[in-house]
N, C-alpha and C positions, 0 to 999 in steps of 0.2 A: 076473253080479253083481260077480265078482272086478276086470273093466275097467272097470265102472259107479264102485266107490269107488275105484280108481285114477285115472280122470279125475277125479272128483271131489277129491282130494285136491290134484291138481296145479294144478285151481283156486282152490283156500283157498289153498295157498302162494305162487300166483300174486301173487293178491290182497293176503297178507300182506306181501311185499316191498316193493309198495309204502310200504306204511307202516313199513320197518323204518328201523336209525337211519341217517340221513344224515351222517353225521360223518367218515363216508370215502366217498362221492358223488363223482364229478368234477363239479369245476365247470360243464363242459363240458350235463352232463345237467341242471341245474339250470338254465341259461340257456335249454334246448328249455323247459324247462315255463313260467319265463316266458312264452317265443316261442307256444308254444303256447296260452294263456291269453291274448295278444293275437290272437291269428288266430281266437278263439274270441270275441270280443267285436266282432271287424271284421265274424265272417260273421254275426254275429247284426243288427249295423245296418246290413251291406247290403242284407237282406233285408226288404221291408215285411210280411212276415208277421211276423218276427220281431225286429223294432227298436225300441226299446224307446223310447218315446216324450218327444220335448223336454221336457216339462212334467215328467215324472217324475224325469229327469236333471238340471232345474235345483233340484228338490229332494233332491237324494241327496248325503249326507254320508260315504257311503262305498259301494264296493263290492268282491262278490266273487265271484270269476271261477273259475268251479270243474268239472273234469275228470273225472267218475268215470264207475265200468264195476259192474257188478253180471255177475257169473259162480258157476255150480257148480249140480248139481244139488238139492241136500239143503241146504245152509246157506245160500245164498241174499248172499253175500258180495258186498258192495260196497265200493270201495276209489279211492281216487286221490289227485289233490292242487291246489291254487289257488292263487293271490295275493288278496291282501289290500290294499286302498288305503283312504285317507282323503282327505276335502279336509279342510284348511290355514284354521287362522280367514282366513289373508292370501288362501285364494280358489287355491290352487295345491295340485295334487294329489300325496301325499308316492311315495316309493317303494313298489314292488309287492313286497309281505314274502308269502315262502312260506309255505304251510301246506299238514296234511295232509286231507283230507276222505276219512272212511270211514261207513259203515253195515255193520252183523252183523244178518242177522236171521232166527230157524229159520223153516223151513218150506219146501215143496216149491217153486222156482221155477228153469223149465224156460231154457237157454239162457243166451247172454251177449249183454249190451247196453251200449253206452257212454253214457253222458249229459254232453252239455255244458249245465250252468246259470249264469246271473248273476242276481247277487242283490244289489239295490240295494238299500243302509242307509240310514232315513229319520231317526237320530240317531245324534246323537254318541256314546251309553252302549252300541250295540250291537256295536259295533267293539271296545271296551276287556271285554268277556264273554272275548275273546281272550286277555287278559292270566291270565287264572285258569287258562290252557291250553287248555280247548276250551271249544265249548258247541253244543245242538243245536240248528239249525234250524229251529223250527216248536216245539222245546218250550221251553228258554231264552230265546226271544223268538219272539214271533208274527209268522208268517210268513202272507203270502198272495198268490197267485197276479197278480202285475203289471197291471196294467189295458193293454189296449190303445191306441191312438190316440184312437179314436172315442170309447171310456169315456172317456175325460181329459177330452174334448171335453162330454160330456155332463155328468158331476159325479161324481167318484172323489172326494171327501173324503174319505168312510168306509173307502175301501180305502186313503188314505194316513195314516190312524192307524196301520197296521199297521208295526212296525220294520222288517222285510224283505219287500220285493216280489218275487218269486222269476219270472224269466224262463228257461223253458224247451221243447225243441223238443217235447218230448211233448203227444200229442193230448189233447184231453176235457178241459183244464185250464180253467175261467172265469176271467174277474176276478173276484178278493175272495174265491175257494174257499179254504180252509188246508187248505196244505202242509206235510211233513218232508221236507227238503232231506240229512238226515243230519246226520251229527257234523261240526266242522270243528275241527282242533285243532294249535297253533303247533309250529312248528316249527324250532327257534332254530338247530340245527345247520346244518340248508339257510342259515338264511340269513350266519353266519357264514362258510361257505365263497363263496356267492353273495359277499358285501360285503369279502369279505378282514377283516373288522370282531371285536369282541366285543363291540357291541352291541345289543340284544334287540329284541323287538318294539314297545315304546311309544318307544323312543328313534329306529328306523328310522323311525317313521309319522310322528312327531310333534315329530322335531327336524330340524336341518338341519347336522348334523353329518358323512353319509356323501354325498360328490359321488356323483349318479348314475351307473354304469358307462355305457358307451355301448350296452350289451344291454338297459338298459330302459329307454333314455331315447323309444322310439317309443311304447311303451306308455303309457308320464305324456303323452304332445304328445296322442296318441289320445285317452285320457280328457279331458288339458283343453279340446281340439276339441269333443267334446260335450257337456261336461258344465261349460263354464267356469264 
């Protein structure tokens, strides 16, 4: 029992670090999560199980690219982090603004597992939820399970009412089922050290005031590759 709540605890503090303050971060580690938030949206359109379909990307006004792990025996902690993007009324995709993504939730859940999601924004109001600091997933705005290829092809109107189309590797998901994606909540210290900058997150997305560093400028060509 005594090692049971000890691993268990080294898993909540695990988890917790992720989300603790950023504001002494190396840079260095903030530039992997970008990197890594693009390799996570590369392997998802290399793969035709998993690519998230032209039609749906020429409607998406923003997206977001999100990392997380669920660990611990008893509390069932999930924790990580993502980027944030917008398009540009001019048609150009702004910078990839940090953020953190967690979920808490009790109850008995066995093991640890990592998830990679993308979550395509189908207006402009659901990206600016960010500004208030966080907002959930599937409860702040309706989320629902991305349509495939073939859906697109068939007639997905109804699944693109929904503000967020949630792309992920987990089995047993449909199109049009509602999902919670978890919490996602800004993170202005990350990006103050990421941009050298002191300015916040509606001013990163939405202005064109910070030249993009050379660490995320593969990421914006990627995006506007598919999603021009």
């Amino acid at each position: 029992m005594k090692k049971l709540l000890t691993f268990s605890l080294i898993a909540i503090l695990g988890a917790a670090s992720v989300r603790a303050d950023d504001s002494h971060t190396p840079r260095g580690d903030l530039v992997v999560r970008v990197e890594t938030c693009e390799a996570i949206i590369r392997e998802f359109m290399a793969n035709p199980a998993t690519a998230i379909p032209r039609g749906v990307l020429q409607n998406a006004r923003g997206v977001l690219i999100l990392s997380q792990f669920k660990a611990g025996f008893i509390f069932g902690v999930k924790g990580g982090y993502g980027v944030l993007m917008v398009k540009k009324p001019s048609g150009r995709w702004s910078l990839p603004v940090l953020v953190d993504a967690s979920e808490a939730s009790l109850g008995l859940q066995l093991g640890a597992k990592s998830v990679d999601t993308v979550c395509i924004l189908t207006d402009d109001a659901t990206p600016r939820l960010l500004f208030a600091n966080r907002f959930n997933i599937g409860v702040d705005a309706k989320a629902v399970a991305g349509p495939s290829s073939a859906a697109v092809e068939r007639d997905a109107r109804q699944i693109f009412i929904a503000p967020v189309l949630v792309y992920s590797k987990s089995v047993g998901l449909y199109a049009g089922a509602t999902v919670k994606a978890g919490r996602v909540e800004r993170n202005d210290f990350a990006n103050f050290t990421l941009y050298n900058t002191t300015y916040t997150m509606p001013e990163l997305l939405y202005s064109d005031w910070v030249t993009p560093p050379t660490e995320v400028q593969p990421l914006m060509a990627f995006m506007q590759q598919i999603a021009p």
